[in-house]
C-alpha positions as CSV (number, residue, x, y, z in Angstrom):
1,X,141.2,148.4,107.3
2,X,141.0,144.7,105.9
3,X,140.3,145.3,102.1
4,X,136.6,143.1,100.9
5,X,136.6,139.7,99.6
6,X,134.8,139.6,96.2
7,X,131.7,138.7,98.8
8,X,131.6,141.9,100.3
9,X,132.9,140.8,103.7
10,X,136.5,140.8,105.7
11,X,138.0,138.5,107.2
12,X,139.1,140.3,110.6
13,X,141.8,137.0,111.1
14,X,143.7,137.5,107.8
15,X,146.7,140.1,107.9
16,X,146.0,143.5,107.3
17,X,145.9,143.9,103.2
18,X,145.3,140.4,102.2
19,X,142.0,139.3,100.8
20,X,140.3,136.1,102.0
21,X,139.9,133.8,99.4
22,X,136.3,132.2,98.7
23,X,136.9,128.6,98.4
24,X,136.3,126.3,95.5
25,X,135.1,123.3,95.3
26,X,136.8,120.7,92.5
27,X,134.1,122.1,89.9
28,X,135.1,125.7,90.5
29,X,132.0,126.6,92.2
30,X,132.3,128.5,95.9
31,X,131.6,125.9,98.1
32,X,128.6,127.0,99.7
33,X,127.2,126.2,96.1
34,X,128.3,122.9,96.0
35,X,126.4,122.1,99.4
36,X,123.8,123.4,98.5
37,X,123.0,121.7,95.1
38,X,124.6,118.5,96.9
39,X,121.4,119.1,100.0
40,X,119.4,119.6,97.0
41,X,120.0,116.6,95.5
42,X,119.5,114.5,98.8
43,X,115.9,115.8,99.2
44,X,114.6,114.9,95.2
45,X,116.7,111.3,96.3
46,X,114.5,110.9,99.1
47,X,111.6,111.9,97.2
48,X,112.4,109.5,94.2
49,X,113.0,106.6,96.7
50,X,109.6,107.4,98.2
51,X,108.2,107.2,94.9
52,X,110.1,104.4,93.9
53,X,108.7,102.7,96.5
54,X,105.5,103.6,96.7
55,X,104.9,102.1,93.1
56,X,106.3,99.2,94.1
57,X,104.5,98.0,96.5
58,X,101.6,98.8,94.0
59,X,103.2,98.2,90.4
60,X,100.4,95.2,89.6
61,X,98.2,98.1,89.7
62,X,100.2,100.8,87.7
63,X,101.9,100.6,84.1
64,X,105.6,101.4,83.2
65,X,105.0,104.5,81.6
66,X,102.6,105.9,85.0
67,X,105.7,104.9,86.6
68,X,108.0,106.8,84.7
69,X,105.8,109.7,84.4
70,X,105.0,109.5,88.0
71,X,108.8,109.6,89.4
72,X,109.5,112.2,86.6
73,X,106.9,114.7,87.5
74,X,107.7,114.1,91.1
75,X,111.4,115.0,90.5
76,X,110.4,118.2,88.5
77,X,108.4,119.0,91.5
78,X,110.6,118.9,94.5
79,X,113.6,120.8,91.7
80,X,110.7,123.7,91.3
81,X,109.7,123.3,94.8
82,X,113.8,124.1,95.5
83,X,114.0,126.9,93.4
84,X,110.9,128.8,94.5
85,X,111.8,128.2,98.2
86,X,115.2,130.3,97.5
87,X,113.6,132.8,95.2
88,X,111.2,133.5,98.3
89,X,114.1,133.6,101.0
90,X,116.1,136.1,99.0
91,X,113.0,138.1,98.8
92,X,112.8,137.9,102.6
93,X,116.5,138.6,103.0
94,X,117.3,140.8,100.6
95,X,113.8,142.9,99.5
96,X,114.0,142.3,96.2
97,X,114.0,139.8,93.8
98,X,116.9,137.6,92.3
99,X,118.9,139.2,89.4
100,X,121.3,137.9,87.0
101,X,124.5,135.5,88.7
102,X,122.1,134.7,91.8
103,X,119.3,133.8,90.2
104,X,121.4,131.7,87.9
105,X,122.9,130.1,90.4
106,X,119.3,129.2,92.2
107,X,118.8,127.5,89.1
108,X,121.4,125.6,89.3
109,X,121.1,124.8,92.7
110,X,117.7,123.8,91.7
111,X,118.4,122.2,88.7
112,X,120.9,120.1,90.3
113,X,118.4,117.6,92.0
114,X,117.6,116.5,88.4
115,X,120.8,114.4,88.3
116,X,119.5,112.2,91.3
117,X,116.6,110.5,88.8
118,X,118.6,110.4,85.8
119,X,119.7,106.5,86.4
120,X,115.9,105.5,88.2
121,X,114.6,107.0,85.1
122,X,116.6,105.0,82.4
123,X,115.6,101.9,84.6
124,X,112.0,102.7,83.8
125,X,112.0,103.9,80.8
126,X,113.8,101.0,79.8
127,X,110.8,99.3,81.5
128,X,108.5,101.4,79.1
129,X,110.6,99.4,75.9
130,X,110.1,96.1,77.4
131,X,114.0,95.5,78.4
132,X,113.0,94.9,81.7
133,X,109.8,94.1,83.9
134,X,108.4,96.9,86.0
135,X,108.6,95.8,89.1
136,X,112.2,94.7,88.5
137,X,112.9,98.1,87.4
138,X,111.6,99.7,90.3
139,X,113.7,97.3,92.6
140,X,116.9,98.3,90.5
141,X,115.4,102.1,91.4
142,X,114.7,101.5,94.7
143,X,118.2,99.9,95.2
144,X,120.2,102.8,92.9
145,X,118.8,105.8,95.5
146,X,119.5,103.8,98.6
147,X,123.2,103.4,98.0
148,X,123.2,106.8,96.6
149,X,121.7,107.9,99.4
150,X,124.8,105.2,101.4
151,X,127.5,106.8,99.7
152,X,126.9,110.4,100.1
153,X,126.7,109.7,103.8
154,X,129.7,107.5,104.0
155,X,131.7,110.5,102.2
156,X,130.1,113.0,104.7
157,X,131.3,110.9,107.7
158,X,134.9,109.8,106.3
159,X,135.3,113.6,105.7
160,X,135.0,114.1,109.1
161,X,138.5,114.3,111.9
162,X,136.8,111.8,113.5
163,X,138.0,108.6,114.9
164,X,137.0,105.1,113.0
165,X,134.5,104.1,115.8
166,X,132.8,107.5,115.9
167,X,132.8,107.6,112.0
168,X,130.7,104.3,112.4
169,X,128.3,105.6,115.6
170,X,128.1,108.6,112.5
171,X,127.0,106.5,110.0
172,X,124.8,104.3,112.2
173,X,123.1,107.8,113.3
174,X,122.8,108.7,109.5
175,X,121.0,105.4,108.4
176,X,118.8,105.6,111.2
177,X,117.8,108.9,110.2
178,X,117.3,108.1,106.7
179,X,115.2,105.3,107.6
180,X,113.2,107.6,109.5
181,X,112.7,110.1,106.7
182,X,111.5,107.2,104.3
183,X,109.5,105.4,107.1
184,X,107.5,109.3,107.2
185,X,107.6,109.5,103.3
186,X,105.8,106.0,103.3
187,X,103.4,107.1,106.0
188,X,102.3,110.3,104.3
189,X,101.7,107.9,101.0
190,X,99.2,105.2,103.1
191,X,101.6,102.9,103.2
């Protein structure tokens, strides 16, 4: 019998007596980790560019520190919003609640989609001072999540064993979709 990776499960393609090895991402985290705090910080981008450009369209009406406070909350939401929605599946899954390594490692799952405003905020809060106007902050925002937003899905596609063309139609599919997402983000906000 195949002895249990440290996950609890076998891997029935390994030779008989060697573990499987989880595998680690650069950070040292299992990967499944990593993709998870990396999904979680795609959703609070999208939700800061939809803020982000929400108050722009209306920053005549709104002051720097709204702003700020505005894109901040927003952030804090969609992290808590993250971390309750994995609390509640592991419930589901597992009848019970969350103990000790897991439920540190929702947390930091959660806390992860933090990072995604750190720059946006510094743009606004450096509104708040006066170094910059507000709506040129929230363009420099606005801009800062959309090649975020680029990048991570040029990484995802050049990661893939696919040829240059199809990495492009990839890419192409991506934006579209992202475009999508924002167009419904704007919709749900009036706009």
């Amino acid at each position: 019998m195949d002895e249990p990776d440290p996950a609890g499960s076998t891997d029935r393609a390994a030779p008989r007596g060697l573990r499987r090895r989880r595998r680690r991402g650069p950070d040292d985290l299992p990967i499944e980790e990593m993709a998870e705090a990396l999904k979680e910080r795609v959703y609070a981008t999208f939700t800061g560019l939809a803020i982000v450009l929400v108050q722009h369209e209306n920053a005549e009406h709104i002051s720097a520190g709204r702003a700020t406070l505005t894109l901040l909350v927003g952030i804090v939401a969609i992290t808590a919003a993250g971390f309750v929605a994995d609390v509640v599946s592991h419930l589901v899954v597992h009848a019970d609640f969350p103990r000790g390594r897991e439920l540190a490692r929702m947390a930091r799952v959660a806390g992860s989609a933090l990072g995604s405003a750190s720059i946006p905020l510094i743009l606004l809060v450096l509104a708040v001072l006066g170094v910059f106007e507000l709506q040129g902050a929230l363009t420099a925002a606005s801009i800062v999540y959309i090649v975020t937003l680029a990048l991570i899905g040029y990484v995802a596609v050049r990661r893939t064993r696919l040829t240059w063309w199809e990495q492009l139609i990839g890419l192409g599919m991506l934006a579209l979709l992202g475009l999508a997402v924002v167009g419904l983000q704007q919709l749900a906000h009036g706009h």
